[in-house]
N, C-alpha and C positions, 0 to 999 in steps of 0.2 A: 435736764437742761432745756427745759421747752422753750424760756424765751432767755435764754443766756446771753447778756450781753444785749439784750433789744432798749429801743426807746422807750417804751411804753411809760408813759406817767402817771398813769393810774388801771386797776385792774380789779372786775368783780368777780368772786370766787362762787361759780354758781350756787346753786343748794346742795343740787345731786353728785357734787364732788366730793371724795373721799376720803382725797390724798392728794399732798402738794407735794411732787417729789426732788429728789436731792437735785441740790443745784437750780432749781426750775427756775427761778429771777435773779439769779447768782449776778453778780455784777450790773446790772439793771437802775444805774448810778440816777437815771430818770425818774425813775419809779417814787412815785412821792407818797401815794395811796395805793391801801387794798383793801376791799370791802367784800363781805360776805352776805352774800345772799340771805332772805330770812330762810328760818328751817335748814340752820345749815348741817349737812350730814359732816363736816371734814375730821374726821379721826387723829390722818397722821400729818404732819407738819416735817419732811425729809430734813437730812443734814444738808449745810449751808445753803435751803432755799432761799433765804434773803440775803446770804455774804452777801457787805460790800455793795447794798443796793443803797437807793435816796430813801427810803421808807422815814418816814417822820414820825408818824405814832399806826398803831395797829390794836384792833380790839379782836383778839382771839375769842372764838367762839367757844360756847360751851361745851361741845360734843369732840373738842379736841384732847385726845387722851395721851400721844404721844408729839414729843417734840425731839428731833433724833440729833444725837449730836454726831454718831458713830464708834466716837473713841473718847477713851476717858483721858487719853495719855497728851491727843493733839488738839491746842485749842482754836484751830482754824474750822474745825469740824462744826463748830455751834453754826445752829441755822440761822441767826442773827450777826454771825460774826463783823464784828468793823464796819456795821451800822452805824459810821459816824452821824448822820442826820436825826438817827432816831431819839425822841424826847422820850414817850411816852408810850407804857405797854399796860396792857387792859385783858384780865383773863373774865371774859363774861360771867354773870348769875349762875351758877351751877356747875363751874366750869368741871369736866371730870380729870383734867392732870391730876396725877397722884404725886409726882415726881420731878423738879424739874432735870433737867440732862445737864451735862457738865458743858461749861462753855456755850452754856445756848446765845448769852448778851453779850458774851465777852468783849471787851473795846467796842462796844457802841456809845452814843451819846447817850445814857439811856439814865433822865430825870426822875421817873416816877412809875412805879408800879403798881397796879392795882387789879387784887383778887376779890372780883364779886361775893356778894353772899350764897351759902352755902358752895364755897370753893373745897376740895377734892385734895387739893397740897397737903402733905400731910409731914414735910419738914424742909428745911432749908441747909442744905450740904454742909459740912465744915469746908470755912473761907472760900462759901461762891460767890458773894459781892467782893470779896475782900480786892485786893491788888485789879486795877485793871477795872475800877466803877468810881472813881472819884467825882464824877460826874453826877451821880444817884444822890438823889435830896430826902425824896420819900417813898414809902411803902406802905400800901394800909390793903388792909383785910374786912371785907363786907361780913356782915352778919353771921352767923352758927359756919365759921371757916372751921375744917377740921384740920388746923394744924397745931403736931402738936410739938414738934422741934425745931428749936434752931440750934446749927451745929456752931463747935467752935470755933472763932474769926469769922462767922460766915458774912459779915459787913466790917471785919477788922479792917481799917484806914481807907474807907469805901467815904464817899463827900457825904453822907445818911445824915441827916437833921431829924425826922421824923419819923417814926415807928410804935405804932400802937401793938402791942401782944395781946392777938386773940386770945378769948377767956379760956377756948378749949388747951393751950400751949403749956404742958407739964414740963419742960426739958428747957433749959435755955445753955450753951455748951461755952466753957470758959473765952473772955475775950471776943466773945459775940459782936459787940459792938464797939 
């Protein structure tokens, strides 16, 4: 909870940090930007370190492997949770998620997503954009993405206009889209 609740409107995440943890800009309703340092080491991304901030768009770095929701069960736990402001999320060039978490966007404003080339995602949950993204237009995947499922519903009645399937994606799970 480092800066729980602060003004702050914009924030640079050094290099040499490692881990943003739970809660750390939680309610942080100022908060418009966050930029990362070049060479960023940041790994873990805590549960709801941006709930409920002003974040508008965010370019996750490529060396982030986890994004923590906590719980599969409660969807307040996503670290993006009720990011009304947020437009736009950006998993940099090489990103190494493998996974995403349940609830990580949940009820955010959240237009467009974008997994750089050689992205690390290696499927997409049954119905994680589904209910609660009507707001989401597009999704596209950069170059040799190694993903290779999307789960059933997982943008069932999701606002989605536009979705390229990367060439690696064998699986595509009933009512998908």
């Amino acid at each position: 909870s480092a800066f729980y609740q602060s003004g702050l409107e914009s924030f640079e995440v050094p290099a040499n940090c490692s881990s943003i943890g739970n809660s750390a800009f939680q309610s942080c309703s100022s908060l418009k930007s966050i930029t990362f340092a070049a060479g960023s080491q940041l790994a873990t991304i805590g549960y709801r370190a941006f709930a409920y901030s002003g974040l508008e768009s965010i370019e996750i770095p490529a060396s982030v492997a986890t994004i923590d929701s906590r719980s599969n069960y409660d969807s307040s736990y996503g670290a993006f949770y009720y990011c009304s402001a947020l437009r736009s999320v950006t998993f940099a060039a090489g990103s190494q998620l493998t996974q995403l978490a349940p609830y990580t966007f949940y009820q955010s404003g959240i237009e467009s997503i974008t997994f750089g080339s050689d992205s690390s995602l290696l499927s997409i949950p049954d119905s994680y954009f589904s209910s609660g993204y009507s707001s989401l237009k597009s999704v596209s995947f950069g170059a040799r993405s190694q993903l290779s499922t999307i789960g059933s519903s997982a943008f069932y009645q999701s606002g989605l206009e536009s979705f390229e399937v990367p060439a690696n994606c064998s699986s595509i799970g009933n009512s998908a889209f």
